[in-house]
Backbone as CSV, one residue per row, in Angstrom:
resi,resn,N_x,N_y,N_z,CA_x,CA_y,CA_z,C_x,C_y,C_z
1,UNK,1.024,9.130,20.595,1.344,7.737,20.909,2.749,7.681,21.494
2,UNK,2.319,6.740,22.942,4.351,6.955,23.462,4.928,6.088,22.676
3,UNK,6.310,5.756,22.726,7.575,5.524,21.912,7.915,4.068,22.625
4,UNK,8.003,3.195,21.591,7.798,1.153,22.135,9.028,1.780,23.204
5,UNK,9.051,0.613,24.458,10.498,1.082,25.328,10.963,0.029,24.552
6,UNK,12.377,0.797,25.859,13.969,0.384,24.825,14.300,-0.581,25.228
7,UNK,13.320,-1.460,27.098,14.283,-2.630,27.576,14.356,-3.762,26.396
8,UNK,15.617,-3.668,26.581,15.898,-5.393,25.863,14.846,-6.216,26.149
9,UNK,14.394,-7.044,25.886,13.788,-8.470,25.202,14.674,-9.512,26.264
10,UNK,14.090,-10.073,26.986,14.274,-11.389,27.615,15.686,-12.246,26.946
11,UNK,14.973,-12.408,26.059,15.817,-13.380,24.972,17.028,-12.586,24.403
12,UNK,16.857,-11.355,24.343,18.336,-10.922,23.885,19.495,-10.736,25.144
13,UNK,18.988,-10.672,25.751,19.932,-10.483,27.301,20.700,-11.930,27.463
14,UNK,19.189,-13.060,27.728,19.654,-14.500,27.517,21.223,-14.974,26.559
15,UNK,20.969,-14.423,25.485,21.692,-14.445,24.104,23.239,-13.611,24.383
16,UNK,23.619,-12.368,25.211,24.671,-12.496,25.580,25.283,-12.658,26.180
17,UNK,24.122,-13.027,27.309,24.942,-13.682,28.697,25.744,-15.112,28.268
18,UNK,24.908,-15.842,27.406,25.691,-17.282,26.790,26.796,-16.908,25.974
19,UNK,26.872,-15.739,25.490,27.863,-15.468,24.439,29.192,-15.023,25.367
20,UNK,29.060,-14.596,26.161,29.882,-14.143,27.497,30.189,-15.084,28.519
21,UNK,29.366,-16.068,28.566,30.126,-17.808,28.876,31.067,-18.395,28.421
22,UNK,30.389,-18.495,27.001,31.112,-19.506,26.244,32.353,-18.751,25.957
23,UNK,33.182,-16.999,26.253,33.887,-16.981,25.517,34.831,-16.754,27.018
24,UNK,33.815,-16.308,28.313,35.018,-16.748,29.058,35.490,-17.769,29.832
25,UNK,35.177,-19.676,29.143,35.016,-20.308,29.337,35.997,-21.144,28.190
26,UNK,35.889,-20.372,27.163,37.021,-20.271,26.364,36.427,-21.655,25.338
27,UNK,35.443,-21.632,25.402,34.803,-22.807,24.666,34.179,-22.572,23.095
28,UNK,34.539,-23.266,22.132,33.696,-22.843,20.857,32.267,-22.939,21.066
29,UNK,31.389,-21.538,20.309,30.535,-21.325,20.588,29.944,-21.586,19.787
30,UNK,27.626,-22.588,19.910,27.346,-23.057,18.650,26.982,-22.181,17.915
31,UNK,26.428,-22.377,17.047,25.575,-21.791,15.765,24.591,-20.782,16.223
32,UNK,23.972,-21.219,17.122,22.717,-20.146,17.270,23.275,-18.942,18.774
33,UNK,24.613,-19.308,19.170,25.347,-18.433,19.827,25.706,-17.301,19.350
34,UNK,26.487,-17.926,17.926,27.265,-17.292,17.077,26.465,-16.204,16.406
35,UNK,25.006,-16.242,16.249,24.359,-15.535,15.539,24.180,-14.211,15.868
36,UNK,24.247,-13.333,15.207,24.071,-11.937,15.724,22.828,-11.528,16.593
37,UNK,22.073,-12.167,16.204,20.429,-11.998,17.303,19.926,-13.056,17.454
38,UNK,19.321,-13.369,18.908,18.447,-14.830,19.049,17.763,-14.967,18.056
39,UNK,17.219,-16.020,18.552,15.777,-16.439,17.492,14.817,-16.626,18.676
40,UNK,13.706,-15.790,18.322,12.754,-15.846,18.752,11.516,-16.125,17.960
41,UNK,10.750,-17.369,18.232,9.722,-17.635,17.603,8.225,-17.235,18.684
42,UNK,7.383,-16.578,18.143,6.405,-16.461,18.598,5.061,-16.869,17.581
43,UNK,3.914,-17.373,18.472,2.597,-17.748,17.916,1.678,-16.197,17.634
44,UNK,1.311,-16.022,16.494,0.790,-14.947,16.112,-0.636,-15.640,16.264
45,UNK,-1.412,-15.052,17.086,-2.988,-15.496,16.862,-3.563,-14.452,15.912
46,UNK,-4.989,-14.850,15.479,-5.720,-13.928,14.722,-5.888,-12.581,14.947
47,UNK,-5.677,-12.003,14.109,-5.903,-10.244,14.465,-6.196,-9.688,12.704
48,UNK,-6.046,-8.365,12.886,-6.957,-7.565,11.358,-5.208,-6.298,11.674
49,UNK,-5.244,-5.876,10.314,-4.383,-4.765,10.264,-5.433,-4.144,9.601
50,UNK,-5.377,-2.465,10.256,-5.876,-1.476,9.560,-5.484,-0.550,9.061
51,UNK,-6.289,0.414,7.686,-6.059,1.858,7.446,-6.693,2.985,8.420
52,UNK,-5.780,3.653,8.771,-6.395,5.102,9.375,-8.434,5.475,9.308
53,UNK,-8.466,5.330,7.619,-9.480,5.588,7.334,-10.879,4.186,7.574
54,UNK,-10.017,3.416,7.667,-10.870,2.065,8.809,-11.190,2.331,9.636
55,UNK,-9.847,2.716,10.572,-9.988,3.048,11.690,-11.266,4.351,12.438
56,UNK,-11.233,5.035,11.551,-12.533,6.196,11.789,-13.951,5.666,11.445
57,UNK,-13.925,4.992,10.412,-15.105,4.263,10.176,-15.952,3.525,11.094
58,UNK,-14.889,2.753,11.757,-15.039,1.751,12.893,-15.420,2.474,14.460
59,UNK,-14.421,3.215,14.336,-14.601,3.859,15.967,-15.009,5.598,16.157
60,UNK,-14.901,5.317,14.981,-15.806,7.730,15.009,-14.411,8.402,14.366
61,UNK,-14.912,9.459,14.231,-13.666,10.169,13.214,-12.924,11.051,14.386
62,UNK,-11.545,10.757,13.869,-10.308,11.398,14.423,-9.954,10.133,15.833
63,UNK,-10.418,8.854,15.236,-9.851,7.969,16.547,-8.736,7.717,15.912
64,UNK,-7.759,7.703,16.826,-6.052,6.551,16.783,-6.414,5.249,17.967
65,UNK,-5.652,4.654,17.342,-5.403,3.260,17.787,-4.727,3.888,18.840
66,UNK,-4.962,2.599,20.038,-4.271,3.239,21.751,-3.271,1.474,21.488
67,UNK,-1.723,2.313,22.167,-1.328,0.354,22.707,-2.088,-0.072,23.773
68,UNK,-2.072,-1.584,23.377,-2.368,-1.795,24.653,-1.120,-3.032,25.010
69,UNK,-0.386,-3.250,24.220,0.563,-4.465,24.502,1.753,-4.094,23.361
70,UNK,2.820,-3.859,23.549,3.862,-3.810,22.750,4.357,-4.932,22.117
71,UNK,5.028,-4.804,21.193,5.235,-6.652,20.458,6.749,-6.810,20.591
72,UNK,7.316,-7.832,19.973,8.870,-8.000,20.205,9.249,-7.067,19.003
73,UNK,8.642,-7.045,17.744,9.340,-6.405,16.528,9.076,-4.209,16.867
74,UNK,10.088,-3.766,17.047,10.154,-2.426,17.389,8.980,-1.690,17.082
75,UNK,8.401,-0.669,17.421,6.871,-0.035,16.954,5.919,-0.340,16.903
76,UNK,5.931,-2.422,16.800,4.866,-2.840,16.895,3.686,-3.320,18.232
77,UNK,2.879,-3.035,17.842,1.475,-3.335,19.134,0.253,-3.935,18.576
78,UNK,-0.111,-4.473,19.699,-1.575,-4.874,20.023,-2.278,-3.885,20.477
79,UNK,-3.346,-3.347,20.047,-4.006,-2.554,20.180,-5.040,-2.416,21.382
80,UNK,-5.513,-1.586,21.994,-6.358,-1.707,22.993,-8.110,-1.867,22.393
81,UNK,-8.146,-1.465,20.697,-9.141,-1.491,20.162,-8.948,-3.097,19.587
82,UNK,-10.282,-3.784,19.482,-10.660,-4.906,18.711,-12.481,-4.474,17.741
83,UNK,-12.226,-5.585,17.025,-13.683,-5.312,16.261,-14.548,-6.975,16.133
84,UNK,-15.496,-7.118,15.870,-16.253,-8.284,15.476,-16.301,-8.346,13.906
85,UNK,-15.741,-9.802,13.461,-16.021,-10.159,12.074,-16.741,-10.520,12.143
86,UNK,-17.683,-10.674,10.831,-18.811,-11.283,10.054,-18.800,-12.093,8.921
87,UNK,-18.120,-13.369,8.543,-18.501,-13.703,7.870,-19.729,-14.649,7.312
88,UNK,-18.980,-15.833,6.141,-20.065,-16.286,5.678,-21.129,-17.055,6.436
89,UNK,-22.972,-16.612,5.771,-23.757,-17.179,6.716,-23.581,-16.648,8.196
90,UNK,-23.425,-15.457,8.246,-23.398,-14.359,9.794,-22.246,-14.821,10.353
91,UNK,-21.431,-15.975,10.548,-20.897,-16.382,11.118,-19.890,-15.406,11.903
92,UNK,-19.434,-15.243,12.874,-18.972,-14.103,14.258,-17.625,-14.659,14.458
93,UNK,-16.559,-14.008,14.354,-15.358,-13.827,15.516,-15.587,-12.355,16.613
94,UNK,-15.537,-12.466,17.643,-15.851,-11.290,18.520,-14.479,-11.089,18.977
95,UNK,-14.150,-9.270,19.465,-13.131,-9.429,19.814,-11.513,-9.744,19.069
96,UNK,-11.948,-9.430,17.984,-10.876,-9.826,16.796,-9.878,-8.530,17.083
97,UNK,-8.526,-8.891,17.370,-7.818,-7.684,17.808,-7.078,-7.093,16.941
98,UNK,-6.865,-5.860,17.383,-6.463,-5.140,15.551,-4.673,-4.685,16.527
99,UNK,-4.054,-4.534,14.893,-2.392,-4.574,15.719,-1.719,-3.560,14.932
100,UNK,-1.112,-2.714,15.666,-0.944,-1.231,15.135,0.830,-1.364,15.126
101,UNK,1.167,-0.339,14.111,0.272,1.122,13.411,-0.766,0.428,12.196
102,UNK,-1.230,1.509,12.109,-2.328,1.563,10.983,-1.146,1.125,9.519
103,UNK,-1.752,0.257,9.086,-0.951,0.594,7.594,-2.011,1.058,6.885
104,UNK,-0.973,0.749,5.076,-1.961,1.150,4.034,-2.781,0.314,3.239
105,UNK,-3.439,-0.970,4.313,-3.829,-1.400,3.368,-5.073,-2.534,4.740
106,UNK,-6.320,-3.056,4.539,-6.941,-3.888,4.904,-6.455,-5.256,5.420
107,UNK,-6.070,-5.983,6.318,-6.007,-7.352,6.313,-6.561,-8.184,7.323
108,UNK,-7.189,-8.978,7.470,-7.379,-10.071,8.286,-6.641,-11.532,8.484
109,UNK,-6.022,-11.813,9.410,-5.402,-12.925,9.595,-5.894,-13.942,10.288
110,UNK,-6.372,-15.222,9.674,-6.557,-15.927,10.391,-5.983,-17.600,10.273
111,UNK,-6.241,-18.338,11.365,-6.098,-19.350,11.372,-6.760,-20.736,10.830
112,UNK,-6.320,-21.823,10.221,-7.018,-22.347,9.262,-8.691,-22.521,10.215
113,UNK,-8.541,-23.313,11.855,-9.716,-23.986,12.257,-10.472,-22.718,12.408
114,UNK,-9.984,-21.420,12.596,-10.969,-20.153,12.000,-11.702,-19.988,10.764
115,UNK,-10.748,-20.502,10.011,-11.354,-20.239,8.540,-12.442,-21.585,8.653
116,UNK,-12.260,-22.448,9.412,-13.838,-23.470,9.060,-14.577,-23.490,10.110
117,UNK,-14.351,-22.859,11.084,-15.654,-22.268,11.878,-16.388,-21.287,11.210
118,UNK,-15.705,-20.410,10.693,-16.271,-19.261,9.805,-17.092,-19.435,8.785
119,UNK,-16.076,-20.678,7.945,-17.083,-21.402,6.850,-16.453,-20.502,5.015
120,UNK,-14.922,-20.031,5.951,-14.177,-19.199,5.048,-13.472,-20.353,3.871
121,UNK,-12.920,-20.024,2.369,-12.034,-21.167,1.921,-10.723,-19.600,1.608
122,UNK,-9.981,-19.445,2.728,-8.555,-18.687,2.531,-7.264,-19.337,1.846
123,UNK,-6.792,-18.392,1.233,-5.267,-19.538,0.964,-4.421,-18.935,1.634
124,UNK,-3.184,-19.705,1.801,-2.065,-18.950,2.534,-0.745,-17.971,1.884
125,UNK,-0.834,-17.054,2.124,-0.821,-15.408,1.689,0.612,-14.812,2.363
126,UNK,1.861,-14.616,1.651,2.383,-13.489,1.969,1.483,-12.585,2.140
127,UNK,2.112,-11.782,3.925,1.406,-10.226,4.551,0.980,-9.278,3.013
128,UNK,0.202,-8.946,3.147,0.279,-7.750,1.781,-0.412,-8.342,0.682
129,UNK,-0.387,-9.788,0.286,-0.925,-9.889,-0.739,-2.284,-10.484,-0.728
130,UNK,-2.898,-9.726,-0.933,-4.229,-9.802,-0.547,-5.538,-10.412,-1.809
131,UNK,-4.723,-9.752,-3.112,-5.540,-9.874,-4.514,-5.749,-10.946,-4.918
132,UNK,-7.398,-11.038,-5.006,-8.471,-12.526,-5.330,-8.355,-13.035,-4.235
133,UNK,-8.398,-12.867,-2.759,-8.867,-13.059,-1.226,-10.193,-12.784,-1.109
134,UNK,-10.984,-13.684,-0.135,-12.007,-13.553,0.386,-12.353,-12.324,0.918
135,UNK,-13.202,-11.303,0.973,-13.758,-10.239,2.049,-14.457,-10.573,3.088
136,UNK,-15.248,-9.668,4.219,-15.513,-9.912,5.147,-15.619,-8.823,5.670
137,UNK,-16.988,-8.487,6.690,-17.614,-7.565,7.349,-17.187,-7.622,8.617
138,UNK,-16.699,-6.071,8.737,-16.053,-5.868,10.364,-17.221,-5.013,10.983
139,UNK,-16.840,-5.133,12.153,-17.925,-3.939,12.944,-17.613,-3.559,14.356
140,UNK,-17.631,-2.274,14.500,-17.024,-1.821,15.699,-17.565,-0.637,16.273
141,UNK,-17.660,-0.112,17.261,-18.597,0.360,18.029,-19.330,1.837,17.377
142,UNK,-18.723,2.344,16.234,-19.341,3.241,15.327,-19.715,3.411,13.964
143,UNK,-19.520,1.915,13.176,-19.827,1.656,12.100,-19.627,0.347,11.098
144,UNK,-19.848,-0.271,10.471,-19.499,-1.310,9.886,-18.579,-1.156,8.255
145,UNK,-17.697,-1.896,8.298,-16.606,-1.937,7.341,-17.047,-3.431,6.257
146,UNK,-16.797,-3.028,5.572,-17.274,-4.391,3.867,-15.689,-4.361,4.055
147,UNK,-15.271,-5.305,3.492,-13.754,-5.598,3.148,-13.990,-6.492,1.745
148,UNK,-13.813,-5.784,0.461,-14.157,-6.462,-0.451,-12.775,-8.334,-0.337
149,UNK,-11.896,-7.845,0.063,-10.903,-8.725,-0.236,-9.713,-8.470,1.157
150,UNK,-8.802,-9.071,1.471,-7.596,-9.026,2.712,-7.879,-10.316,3.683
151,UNK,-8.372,-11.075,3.812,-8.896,-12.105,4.659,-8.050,-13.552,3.882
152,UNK,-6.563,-14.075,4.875,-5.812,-14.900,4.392,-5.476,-15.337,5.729
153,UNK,-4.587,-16.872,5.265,-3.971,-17.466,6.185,-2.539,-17.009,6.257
154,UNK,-1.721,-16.181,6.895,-0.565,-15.529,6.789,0.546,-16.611,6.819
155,UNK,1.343,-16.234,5.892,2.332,-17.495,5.426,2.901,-17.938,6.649
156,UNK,3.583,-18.737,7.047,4.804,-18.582,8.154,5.637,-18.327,7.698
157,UNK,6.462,-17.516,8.316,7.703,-16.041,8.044,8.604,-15.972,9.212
158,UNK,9.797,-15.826,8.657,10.608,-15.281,9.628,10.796,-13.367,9.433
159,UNK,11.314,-12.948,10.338,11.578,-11.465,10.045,13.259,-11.254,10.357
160,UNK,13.910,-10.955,9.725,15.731,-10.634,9.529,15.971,-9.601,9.271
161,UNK,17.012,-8.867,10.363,17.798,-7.924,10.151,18.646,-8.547,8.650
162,UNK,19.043,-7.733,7.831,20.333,-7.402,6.999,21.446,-8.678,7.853
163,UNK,22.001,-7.768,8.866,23.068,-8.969,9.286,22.658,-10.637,9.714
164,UNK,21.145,-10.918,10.204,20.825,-11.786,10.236,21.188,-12.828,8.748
165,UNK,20.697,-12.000,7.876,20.446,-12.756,6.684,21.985,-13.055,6.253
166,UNK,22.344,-12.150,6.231,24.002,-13.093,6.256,24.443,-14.004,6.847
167,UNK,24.299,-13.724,7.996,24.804,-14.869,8.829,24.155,-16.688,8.419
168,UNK,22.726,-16.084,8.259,22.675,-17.550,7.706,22.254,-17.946,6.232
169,UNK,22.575,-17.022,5.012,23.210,-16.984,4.047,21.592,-17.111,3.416
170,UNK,20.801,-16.344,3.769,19.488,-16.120,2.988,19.131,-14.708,2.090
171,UNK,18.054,-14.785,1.921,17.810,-13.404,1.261,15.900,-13.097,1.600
172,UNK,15.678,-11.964,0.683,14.487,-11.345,1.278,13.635,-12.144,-0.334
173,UNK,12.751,-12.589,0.467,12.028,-13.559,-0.108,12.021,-14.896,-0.816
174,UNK,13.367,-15.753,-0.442,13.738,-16.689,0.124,13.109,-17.738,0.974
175,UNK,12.957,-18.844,1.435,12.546,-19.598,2.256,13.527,-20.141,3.205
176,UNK,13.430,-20.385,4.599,14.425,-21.471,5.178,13.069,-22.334,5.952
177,UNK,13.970,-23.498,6.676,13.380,-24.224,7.347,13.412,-23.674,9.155
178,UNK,12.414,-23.962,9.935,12.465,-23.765,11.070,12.063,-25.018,11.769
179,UNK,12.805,-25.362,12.781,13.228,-26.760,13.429,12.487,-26.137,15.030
180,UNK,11.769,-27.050,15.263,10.963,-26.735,16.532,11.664,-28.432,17.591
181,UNK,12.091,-28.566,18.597,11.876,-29.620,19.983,11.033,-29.656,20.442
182,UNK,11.344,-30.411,21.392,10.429,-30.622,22.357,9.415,-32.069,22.265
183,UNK,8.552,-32.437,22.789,7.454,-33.526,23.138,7.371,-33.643,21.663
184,UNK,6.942,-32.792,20.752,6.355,-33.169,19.753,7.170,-31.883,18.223
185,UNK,8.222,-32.223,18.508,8.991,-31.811,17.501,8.762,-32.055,16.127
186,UNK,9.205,-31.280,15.384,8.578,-31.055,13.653,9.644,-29.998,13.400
187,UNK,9.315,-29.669,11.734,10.325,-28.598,10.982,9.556,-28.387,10.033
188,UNK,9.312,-26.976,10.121,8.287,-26.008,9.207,9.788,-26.361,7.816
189,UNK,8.945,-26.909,6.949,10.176,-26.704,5.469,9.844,-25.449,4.931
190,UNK,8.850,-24.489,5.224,8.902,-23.145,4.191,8.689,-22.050,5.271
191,UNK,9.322,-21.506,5.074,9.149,-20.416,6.459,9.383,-18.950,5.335
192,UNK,8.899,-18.286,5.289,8.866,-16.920,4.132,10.354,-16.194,5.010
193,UNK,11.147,-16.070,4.220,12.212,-14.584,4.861,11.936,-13.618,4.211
194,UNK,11.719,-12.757,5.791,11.422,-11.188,5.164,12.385,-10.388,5.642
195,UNK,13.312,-9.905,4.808,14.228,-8.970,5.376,14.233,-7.323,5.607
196,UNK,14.462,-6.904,6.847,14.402,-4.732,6.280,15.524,-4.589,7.545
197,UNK,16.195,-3.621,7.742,17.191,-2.812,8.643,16.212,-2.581,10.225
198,UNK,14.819,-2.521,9.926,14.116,-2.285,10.717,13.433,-3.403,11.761
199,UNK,13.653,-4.412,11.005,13.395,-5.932,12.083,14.510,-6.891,12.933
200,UNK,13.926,-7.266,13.705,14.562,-8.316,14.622,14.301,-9.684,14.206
201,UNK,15.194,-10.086,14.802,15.251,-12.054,14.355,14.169,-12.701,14.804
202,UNK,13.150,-12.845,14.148,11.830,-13.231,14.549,10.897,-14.125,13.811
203,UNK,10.679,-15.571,14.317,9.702,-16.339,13.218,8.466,-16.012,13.924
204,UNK,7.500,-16.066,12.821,6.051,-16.279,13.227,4.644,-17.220,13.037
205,UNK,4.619,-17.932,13.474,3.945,-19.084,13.174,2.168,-18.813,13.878
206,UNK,1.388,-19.157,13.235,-0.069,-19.648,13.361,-0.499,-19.965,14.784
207,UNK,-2.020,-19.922,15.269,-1.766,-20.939,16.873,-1.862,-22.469,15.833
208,UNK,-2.603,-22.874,14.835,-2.684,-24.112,14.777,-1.710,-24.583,14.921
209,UNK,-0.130,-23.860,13.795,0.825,-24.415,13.825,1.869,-24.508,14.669
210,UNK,0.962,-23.493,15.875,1.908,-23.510,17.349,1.807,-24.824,18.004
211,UNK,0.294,-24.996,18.478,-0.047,-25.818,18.913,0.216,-27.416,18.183
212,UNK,0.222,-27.498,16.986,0.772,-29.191,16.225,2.284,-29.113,16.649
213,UNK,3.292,-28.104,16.961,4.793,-28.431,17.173,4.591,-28.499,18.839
214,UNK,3.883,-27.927,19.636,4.116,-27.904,21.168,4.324,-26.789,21.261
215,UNK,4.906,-25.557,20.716,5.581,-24.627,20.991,5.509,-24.214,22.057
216,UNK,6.452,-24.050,23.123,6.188,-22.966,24.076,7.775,-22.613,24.867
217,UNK,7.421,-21.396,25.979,8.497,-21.176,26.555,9.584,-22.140,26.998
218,UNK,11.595,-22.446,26.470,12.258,-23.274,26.785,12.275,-24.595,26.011
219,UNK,11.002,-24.748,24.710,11.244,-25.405,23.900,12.388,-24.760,22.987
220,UNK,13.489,-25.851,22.128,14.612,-25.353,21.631,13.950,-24.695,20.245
221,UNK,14.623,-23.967,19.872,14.117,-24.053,17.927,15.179,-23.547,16.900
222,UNK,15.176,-24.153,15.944,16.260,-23.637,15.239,16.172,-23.155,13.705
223,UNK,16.975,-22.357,12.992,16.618,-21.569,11.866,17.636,-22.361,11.183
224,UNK,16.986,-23.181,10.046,18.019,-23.630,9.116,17.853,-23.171,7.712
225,UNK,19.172,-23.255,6.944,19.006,-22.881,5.232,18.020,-23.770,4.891
């Protein structure tokens, strides 16, 4: 598997070109200037995380996951493999995209108007915690997967470097608020902080809950305590 590239991120370039304005402009710089890394919010649509040993199940033994789309958080991808869910009463998502690396553990993520097309009752789930979750039948071009349990509505979360979390005086498993503009502005009051050395300044929100704020490219947003 090649190695995520190294170009900067849109938004981080953005982030010091303003920081390099405002200071040779000689102007106090705001809050979300001041911050050690943008904020970037992105809409996470539905996808499945897998184990290795999923992964063979699903697609024949000795398959790896291929990228097919790199993500903003380092290592991470969209996969070039997807699978079809099954849940209750046959009910079908096709095309359900799986997002690599493999971890150690089963999950499905979905969105609430997923969960009632499906005919699913999910609750909303810190990543990982999966225990007393719904299961659900995957299937992919070499075998079918039971998932006794992993099938949740993934909390909304931010992801923080260490220095992030200082800067705006949080901690790792913590909540802040996230402040969305625009046409149809709102403020997520619980946003999960997840902190490691290994992430970038990153919220992640639902499409439902993309789509109820407006979200999109050049809308403002902001990370509050």
């Amino acid at each position: 598997m090649s190695p995520a590239p190294a170009t900067p991120h849109r938004a981080e370039i953005e982030h010091v070109v303003r920081r390099m304005l405002y200071e040779r402009l000689q102007r106090p710089m705001p809050r979300s200037v001041r911050a050690p890394r943008p904020l970037v919010v992105n809409v996470s649509a539905r996808h499945c995380h897998l184990t290795p040993e999923a992964v063979e199940i699903l697609f024949g033994k000795g398959h790896q996951l291929q990228p097919m789309k790199w993500l903003y958080q380092d290592g991470q991808y969209a996969a070039q493999e997807s699978v079809t869910l099954i849940g209750p009463r046959s009910r079908i998502i096709s095309n359900l995209r799986i997002l690599g690396p493999c971890r150690d553990l089963n999950q499905v993520e979905l969105a609430f108007t997923d969960a009632i097309s499906l005919g699913f009752n999910i609750p909303v789930r810190a990543s990982g915690n999966i225990k007393g979750t719904p299961g659900c039948m995957l299937m992919g071009p070499a075998g079918f997967l039971e998932l006794p349990e992993g099938v949740i509505r993934a909390a909304p979360h931010v992801h923080m470097h260490p220095d992030d979390a200082e800067f705006y005086g949080m901690k790792h498993g913590s909540f802040a608020k996230l402040r969305v503009g625009g046409p149809c502005a709102m403020t997520f009051d619980k946003i999960l902080v997840r902190v490691s050395p290994d992430f970038k300044l990153e919220a992640h929100i639902d499409t439902d809950e993309g789509n109820a704020c407006g979200l999109a490219p050049g809308v403002p947003v902001e990370l509050l305590p």
